[in-house]
C-alpha positions as CSV (number, residue, x, y, z in Angstrom):
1,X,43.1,251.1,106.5
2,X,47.4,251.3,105.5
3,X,48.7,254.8,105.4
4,X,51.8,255.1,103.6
5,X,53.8,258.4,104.2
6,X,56.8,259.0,101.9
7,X,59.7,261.5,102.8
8,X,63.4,261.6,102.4
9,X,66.2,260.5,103.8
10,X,69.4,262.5,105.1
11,X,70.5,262.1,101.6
12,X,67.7,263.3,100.0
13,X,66.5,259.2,98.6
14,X,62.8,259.2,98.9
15,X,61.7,256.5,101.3
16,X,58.6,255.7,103.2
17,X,58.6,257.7,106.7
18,X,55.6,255.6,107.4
19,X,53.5,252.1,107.3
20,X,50.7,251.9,109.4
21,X,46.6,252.3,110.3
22,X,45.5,255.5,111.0
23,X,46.8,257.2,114.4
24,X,44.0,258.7,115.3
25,X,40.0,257.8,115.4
26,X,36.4,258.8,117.4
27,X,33.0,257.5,117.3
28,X,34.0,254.3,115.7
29,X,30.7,253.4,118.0
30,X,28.4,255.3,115.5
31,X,31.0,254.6,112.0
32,X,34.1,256.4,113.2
33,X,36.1,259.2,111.9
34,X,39.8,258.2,111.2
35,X,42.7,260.9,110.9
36,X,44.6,260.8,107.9
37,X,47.1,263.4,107.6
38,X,46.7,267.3,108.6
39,X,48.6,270.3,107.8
40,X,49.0,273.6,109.7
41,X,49.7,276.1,107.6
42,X,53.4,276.0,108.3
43,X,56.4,274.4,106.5
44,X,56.7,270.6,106.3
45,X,60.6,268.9,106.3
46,X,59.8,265.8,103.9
47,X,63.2,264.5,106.6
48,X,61.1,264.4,109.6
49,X,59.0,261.4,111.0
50,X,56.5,263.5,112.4
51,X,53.1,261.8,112.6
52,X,51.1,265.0,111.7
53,X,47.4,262.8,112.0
54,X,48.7,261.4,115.9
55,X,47.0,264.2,117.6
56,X,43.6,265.6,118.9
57,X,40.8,264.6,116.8
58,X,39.2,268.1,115.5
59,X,36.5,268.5,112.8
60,X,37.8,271.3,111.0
61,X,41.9,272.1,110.2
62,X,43.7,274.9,111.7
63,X,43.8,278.2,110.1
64,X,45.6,277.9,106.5
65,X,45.7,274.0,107.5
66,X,44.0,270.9,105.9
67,X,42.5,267.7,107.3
68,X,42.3,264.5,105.1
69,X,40.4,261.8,106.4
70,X,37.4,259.0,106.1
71,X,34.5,258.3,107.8
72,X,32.2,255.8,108.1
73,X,28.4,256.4,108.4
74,X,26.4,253.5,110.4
75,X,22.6,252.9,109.4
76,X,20.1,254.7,112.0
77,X,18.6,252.2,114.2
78,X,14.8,252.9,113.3
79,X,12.5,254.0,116.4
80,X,15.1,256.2,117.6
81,X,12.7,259.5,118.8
82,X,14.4,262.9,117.7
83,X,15.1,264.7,121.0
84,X,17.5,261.3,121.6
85,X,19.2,262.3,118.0
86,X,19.6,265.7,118.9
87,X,21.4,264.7,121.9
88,X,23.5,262.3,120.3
89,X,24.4,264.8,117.5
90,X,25.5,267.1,120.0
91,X,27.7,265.5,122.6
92,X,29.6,263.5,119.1
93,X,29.9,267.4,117.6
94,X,31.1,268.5,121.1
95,X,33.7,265.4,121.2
96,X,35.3,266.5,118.0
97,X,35.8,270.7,118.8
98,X,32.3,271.5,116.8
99,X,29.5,272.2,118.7
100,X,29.4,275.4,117.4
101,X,29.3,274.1,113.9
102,X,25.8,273.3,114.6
103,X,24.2,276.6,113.3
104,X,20.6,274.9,112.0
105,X,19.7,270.9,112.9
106,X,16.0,271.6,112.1
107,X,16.6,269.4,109.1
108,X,18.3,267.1,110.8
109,X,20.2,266.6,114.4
110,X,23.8,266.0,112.2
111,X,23.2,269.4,110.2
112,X,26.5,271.5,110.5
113,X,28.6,274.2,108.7
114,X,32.2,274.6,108.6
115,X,34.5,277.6,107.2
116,X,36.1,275.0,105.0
117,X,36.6,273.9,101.2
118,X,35.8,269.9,101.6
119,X,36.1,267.2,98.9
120,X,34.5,264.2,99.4
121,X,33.8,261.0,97.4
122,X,31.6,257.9,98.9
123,X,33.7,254.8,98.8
124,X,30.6,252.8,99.8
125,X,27.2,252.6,100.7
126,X,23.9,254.1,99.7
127,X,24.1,258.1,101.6
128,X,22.0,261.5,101.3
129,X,23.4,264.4,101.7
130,X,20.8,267.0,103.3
131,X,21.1,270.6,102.4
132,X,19.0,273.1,103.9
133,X,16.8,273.6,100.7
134,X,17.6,270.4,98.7
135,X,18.7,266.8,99.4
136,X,21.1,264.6,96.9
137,X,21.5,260.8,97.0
138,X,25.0,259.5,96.5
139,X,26.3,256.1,95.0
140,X,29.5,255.0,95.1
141,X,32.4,256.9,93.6
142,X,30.3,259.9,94.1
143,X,32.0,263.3,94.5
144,X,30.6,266.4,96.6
145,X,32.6,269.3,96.9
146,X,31.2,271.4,99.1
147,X,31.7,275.0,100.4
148,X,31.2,276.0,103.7
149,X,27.5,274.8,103.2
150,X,24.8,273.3,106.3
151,X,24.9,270.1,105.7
152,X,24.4,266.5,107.2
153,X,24.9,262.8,105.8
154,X,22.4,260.4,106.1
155,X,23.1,256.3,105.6
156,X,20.2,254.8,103.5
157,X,21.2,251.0,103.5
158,X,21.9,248.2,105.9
159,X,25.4,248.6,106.0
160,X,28.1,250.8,106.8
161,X,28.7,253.8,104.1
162,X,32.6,254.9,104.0
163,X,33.4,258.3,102.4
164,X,36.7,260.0,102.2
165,X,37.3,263.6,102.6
166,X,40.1,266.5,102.7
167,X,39.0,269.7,104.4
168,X,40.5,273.0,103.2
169,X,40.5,275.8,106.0
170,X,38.8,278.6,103.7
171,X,37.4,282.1,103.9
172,X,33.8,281.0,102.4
173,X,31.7,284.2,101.8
């Protein structure tokens, strides 16, 4: 993955601030979850050469903030019994600042809810998304917007699923 970040320079020319992979990842052991870009809520200065992805890898964005990011889902090795998946699902959750995302994993150990807007669109693979009352199979170039909803994503095939998503810091009701 090449991020390109454009900004301006002292004369106000647009030029690219940035060329490069992604600062940030996690968990590329189970698919990974690579930073993007993130926002804060505050002012950005296009002039600046900030990095605003080269920091700690957190599920959900700062208050007012956003997150934009992909992921990559690895197929479930089959056998696996669920207390292991449980415990799996919560030390990754715990690595990324969500354990308390995980309200209700009786559907599934990866179920989790976060007080965000998130837009998401599966680049490839064969993945479910599980709901608490209703599950949705996705193929490529898929779109899911979800709101603040339980949720967990489930790889089908034999290969790696990538999905990319930006995460709105909302006040879901």
């Amino acid at each position: 993955m090449r991020r390109i970040l454009t900004g301006h320079n002292s004369e106000g020319k647009s030029v690219i601030t940035l060329d490069g992979p992604p600062a940030r990842s996690i968990g590329e052991d189970v698919g990974g979850l690579f930073e993007l870009w993130n926002t804060d809520g505050f002012e950005i200065i296009s002039t600046d050469d900030i990095d605003r992805a080269d920091n700690e890898v957190i599920l959900s964005p700062p208050k007012n903030g956003t997150k934009f990011r992909y992921f990559q889902i690895n197929p479930l090795p089959e056998g696996v019994p669920e207390e292991m998946l449980q415990e799996i699902a919560a030390d990754a959750f715990e690595k990324v600042g969500a354990g308390h995302h995980r309200i209700d994993t009786s559907k599934h150990p990866a179920m989790h809810k976060t007080e965000t807007i998130d837009y998401i669109i599966l680049l490839k693979g064969d993945v479910t998304l599980i709901l608490d009352e209703e599950e949705v199979n996705l193929k490529p170039f898929d779109v899911v917007i979800q709101r603040g909803t339980n949720h967990a994503w489930v790889n089908n095939g034999t290969e790696p699923a990538l999905l990319v998503a930006v995460l709105i810091d909302s006040n879901i009701k």
